[in-house]
C-alpha positions in Angstrom: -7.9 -16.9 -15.3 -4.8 -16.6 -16.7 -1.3 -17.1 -14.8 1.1 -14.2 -14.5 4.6 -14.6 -17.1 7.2 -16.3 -14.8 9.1 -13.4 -15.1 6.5 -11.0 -13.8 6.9 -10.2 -10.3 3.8 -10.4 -8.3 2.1 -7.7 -6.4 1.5 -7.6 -2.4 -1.6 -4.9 -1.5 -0.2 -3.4 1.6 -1.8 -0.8 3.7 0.1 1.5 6.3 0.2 4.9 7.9 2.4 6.7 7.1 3.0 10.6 9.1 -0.5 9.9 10.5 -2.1 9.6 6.5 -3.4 5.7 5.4 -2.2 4.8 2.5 -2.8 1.5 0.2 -0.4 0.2 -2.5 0.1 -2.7 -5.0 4.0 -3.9 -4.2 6.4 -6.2 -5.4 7.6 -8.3 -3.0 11.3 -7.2 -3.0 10.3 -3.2 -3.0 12.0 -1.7 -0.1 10.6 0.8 2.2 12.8 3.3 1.4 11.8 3.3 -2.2 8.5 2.7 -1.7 8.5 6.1 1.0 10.7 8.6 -1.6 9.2 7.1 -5.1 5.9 5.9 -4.7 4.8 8.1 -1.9 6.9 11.1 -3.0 8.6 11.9 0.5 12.0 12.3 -0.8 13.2 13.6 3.2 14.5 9.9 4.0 18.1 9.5 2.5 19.4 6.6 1.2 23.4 6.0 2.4 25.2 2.8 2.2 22.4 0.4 1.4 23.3 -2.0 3.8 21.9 -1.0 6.9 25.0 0.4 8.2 25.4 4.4 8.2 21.5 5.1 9.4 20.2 7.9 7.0 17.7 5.4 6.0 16.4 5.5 9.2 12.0 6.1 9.6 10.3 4.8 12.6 7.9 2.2 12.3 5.4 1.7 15.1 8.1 4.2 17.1 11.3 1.6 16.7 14.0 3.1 14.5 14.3 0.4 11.9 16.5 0.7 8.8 14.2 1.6 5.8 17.1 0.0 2.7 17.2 -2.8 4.5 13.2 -3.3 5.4 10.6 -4.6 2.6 7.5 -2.4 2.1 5.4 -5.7 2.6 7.3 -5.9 6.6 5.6 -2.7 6.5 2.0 -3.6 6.3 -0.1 -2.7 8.7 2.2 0.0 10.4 2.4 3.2 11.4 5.3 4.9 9.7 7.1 8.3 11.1 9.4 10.2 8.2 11.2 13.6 9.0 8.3 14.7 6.4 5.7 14.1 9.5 7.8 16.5 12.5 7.0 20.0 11.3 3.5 20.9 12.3 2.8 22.6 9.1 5.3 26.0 8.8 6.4 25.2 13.0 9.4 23.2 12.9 9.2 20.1 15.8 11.6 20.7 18.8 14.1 18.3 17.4 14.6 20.3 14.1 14.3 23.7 15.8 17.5 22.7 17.6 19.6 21.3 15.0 19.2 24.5 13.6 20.0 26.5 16.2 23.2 24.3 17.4 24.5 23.8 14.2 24.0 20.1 14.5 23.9 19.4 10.5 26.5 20.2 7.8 26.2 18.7 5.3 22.5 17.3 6.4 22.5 14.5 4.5 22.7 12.6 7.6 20.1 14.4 9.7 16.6 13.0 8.7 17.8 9.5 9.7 19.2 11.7 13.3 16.4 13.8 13.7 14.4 10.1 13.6 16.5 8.1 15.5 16.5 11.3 18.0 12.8 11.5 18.6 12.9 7.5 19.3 15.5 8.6 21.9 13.3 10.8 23.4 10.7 8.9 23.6 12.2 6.1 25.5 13.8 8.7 27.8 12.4 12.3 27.8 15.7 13.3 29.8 18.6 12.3 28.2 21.9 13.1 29.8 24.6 13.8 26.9 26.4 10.5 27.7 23.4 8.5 26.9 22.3 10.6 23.6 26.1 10.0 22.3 25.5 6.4 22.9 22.3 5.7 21.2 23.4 7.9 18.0 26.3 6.0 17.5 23.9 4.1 15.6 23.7 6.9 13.2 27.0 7.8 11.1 27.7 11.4 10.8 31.1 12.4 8.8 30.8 16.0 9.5 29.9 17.5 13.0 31.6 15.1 15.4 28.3 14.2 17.0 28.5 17.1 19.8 26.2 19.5 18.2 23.9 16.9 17.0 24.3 15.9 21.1 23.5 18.9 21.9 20.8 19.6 19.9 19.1 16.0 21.6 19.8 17.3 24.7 18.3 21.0 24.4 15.1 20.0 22.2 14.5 17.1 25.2 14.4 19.9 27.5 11.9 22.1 25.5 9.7 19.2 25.2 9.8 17.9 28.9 8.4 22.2 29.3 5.8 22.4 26.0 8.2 24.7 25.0 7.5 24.9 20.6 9.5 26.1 18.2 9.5 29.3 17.3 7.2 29.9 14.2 9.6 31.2 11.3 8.2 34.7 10.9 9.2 34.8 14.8 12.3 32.7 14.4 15.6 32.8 16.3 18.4 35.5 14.4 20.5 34.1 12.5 
C-alpha cells in the first residue's frame, strides 16, 4: 500500500444529519462546517460574515446549541444532527420564526437573518416564552447592522407566541397582504 504525498491532505469519513437527511462524506481535516454545508452539501442559506466567530451569520445548530459554523471543523461535526435555515420551512409553509420576520420587517438587508432565524429557534427552545428583554439579550450574540434588533425582537417574541398556540404560518397562496 502506498503512502499518501506529504503534501496531500488526508481524508476523515464523517457521517451527520443534517435538516433531518444522513449524509456521509470524505473530508479534509481542516474543512470547515460552513463550507462543507454551502459547497459540498449545496445549502447555500448559511452565510459566511467575519470568519472569526464574531458577527454570528454562520450560525447552524448542532445537536440544538448554536455553534459558529467558520469557526467549527466538519470532522467536530461527525455524528451530529445539524439544523440550517434550509430545514425550517415545511416544504412551501414557512416555520413560525420566518413567517414573522416577514411580517415585522425584522430583515433588511437579510444577510444576517439565517444565522437569527437559527440562533432564534435555539432561543425558543430553551424558553418557549421569551419576554423582549431576554430575546434582546440572547441575540446580542448575533450582529445585525441594519434593523436595530427591535423588529428582529419582535419577530422572536410574536413567532414564540404562535408556537406556544400551534398557530402555522400561513401557506403563501393564503399569505398575509403585503
Amino acid at each position: 500500500m502506498t503512502e499518501p504525498a506529504a503534501d496531500t491532505p488526508q481524508k476523515h469519513r464523517i457521517t451527520l444529519t443534517v435538516n433531518g437527511r444522513a449524509h456521509t462524506a470524505e473530508v479534509e481535516p481542516r474543512r470547515l462546517l460552513v463550507d462543507f454545508l454551502r459547497e459540498d452539501l449545496d445549502l447555500p442559506g448559511t452565510h459566511i460574515g467575519c470568519e472569526h466567530g464574531v458577527c454570528g451569520t454562520c450560525t447552524v445548530l448542532l445537536d440544538g446549541a448554536s455553534i459558529r459554523s467558520c469557526i467549527t471543523f466538519a470532522v467536530q461535526a461527525d455524528g451530529a444532527e445539524i439544523s440550517t435555515v434550509e430545514g425550517l420551512a415545511q416544504g412551501a409553509q414557512l416555520h413560525p420564526l420566518q413567517d414573522e420576520f416577514w411580517a415585522k420587517q425584522g430583515l433588511q438587508c437579510g444577510y444576517c437573518t439565517p444565522g437569527m432565524l437559527m440562533r432564534a429557534r435555539e432561543i425558543i427552545a430553551a424558553n418557549p416564552d421569551p419576554t423582549r428583554a431576554q430575546v434582546r439579550a440572547e441575540i446580542a450574540s448575533n450582529l445585525c447592522r441594519c434593523t436595530g434588533y427591535q423588529f428582529i425582537t419582535e419577530a422572536i417574541v410574536d413567532a414564540a407566541a404562535r408556537m406556544r398556540s400551534g398557530e402555522q404560518a400561513p401557506t403563501p397562496s393564503t399569505g398575509a397582504q403585503a
